[in-house]
PAVOLO-306820 format. One record per residue (C-alpha): residue number from 1; x, y negated, z negated; residue in one letter. Coordinates in steps of 0.001 Angstrom, whole numbers, plus 500000, padded with zeros to 6 digits. Each point is the difference from the previous one (the first is absolute). Layout:
! residues N
<atom nr="NUM" px="X" py="Y" pz="Z" rest="A"/>
...
! end
This chain:
! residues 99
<atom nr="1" px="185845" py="552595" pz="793400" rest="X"/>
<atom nr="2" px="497870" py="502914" pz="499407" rest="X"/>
<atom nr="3" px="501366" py="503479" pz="500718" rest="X"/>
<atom nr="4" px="498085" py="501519" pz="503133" rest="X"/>
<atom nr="5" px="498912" py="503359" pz="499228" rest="X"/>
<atom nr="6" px="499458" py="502642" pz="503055" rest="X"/>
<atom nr="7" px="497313" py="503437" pz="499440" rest="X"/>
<atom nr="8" px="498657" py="501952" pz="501876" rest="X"/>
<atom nr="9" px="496298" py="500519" pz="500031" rest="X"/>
<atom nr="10" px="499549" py="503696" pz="501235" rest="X"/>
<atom nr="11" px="495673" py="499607" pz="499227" rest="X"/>
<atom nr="12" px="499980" py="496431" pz="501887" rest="X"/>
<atom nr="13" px="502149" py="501264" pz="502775" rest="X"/>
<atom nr="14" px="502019" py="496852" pz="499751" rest="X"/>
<atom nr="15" px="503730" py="498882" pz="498488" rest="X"/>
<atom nr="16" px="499560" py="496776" pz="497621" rest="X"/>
<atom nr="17" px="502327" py="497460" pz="499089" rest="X"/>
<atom nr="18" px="499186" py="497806" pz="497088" rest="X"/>
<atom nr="19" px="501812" py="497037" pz="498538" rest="X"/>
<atom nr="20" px="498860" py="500337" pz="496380" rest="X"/>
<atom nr="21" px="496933" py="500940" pz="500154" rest="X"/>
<atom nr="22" px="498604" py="498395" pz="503274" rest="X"/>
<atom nr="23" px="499833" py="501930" pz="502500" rest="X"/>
<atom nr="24" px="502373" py="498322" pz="503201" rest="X"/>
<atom nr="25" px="499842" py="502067" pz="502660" rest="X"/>
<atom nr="26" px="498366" py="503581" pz="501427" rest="X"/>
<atom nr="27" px="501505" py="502643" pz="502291" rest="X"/>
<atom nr="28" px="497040" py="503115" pz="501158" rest="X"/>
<atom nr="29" px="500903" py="502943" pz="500906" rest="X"/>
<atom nr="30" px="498697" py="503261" pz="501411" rest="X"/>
<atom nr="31" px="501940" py="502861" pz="499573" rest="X"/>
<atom nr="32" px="499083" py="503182" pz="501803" rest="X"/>
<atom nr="33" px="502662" py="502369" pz="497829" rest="X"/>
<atom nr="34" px="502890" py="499582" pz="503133" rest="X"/>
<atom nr="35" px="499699" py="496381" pz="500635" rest="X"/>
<atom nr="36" px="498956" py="496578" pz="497946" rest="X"/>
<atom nr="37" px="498051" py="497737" pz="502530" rest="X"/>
<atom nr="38" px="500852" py="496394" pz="498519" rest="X"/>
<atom nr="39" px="497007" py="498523" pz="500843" rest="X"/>
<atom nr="40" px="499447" py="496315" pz="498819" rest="X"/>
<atom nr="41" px="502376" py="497841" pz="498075" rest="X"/>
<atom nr="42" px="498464" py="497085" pz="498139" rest="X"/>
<atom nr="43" px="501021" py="497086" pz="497870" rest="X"/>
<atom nr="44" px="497899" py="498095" pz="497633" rest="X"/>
<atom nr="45" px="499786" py="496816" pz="501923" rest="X"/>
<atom nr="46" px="500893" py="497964" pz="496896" rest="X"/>
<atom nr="47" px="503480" py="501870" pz="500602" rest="X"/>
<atom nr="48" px="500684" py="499787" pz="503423" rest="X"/>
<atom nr="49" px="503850" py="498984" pz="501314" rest="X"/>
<atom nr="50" px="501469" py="501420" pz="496956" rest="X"/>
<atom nr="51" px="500925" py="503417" pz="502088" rest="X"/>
<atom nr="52" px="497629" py="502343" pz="497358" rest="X"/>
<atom nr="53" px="499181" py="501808" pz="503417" rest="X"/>
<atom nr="54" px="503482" py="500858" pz="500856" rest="X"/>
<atom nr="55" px="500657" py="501135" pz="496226" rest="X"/>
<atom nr="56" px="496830" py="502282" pz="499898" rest="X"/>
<atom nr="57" px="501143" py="501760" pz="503430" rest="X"/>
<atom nr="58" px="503462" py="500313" pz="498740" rest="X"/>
<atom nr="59" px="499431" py="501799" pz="496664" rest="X"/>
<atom nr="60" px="497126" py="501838" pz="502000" rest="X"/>
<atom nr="61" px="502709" py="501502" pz="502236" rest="X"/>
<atom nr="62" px="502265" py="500716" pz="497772" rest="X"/>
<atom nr="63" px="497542" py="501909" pz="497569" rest="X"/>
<atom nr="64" px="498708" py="501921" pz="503481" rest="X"/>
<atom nr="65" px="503865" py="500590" pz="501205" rest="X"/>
<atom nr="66" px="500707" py="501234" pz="495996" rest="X"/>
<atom nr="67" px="497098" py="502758" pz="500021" rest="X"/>
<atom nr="68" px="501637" py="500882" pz="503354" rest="X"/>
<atom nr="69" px="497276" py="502202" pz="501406" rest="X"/>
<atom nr="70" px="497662" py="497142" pz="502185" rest="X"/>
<atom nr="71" px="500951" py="497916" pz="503138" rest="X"/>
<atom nr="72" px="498112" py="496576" pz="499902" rest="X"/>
<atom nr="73" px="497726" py="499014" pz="502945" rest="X"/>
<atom nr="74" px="500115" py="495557" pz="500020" rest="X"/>
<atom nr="75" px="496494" py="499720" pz="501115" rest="X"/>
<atom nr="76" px="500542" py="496358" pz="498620" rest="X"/>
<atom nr="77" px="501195" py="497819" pz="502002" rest="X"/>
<atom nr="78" px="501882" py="498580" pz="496874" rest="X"/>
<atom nr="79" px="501656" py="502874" pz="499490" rest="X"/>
<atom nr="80" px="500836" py="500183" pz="503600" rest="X"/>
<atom nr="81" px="501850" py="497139" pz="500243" rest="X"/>
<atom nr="82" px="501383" py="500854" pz="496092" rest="X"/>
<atom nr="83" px="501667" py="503009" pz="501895" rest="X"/>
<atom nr="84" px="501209" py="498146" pz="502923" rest="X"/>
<atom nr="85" px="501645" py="498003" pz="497412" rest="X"/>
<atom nr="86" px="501279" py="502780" pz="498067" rest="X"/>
<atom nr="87" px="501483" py="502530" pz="502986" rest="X"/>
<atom nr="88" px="502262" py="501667" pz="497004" rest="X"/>
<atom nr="89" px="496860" py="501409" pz="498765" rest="X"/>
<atom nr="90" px="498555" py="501314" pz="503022" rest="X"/>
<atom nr="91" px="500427" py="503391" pz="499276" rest="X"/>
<atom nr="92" px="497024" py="500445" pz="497821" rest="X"/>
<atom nr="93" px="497575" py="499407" pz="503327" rest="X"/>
<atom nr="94" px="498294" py="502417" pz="501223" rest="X"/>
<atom nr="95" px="501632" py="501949" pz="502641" rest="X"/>
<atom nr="96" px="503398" py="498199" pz="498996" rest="X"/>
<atom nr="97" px="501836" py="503567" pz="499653" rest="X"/>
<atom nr="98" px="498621" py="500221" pz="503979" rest="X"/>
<atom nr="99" px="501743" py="497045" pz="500987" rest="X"/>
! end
């Protein structure tokens, strides 16, 4: 199987993952300088039930927990449910240090 390769498009406003060089699946952002908005996570429907959406949030979250200086907003509901999944992450939401 083809590697998947993750980037991050800072001029799209979007996170890519690619399996060669097909594009699989699309996470948008907005990102206000304090907080990333996740806004729409989409997968190629050709590549649906492989869990590309669940890999693209994941390295998404860690490259946003990394940089250290943004909170993420799940405006997705995706990436909702991706963090009710994933409660050991929670502390990059917004207003997580509040709770």
């Amino acid at each position: 199987m083809t590697e998947l390769t993750f980037t991050n498009d800072r001029a799209a406003s979007r996170y890519e993952l690619r399996r060669g060089d097909e594009l699989v699946s699309v996470l948008d952002y907005r990102d206000n300088g304090r907080t990333v908005a996740l806004t729409r996570a989409f997968t190629n429907p050709a590549h649906r039930g492989h869990g590309y959406a669940a890999v693209i949030t994941d390295r998404a979250v860690a490259e946003i927990e990394a940089a250290g200086d943004r909170s993420v907003l799940p405006v997705c509901w995706y990436v909702a449910d991706w963090f009710a999944e994933h409660p050991e992450r929670a502390s990059v939401l917004e207003g997580a240090a509040a709770r």
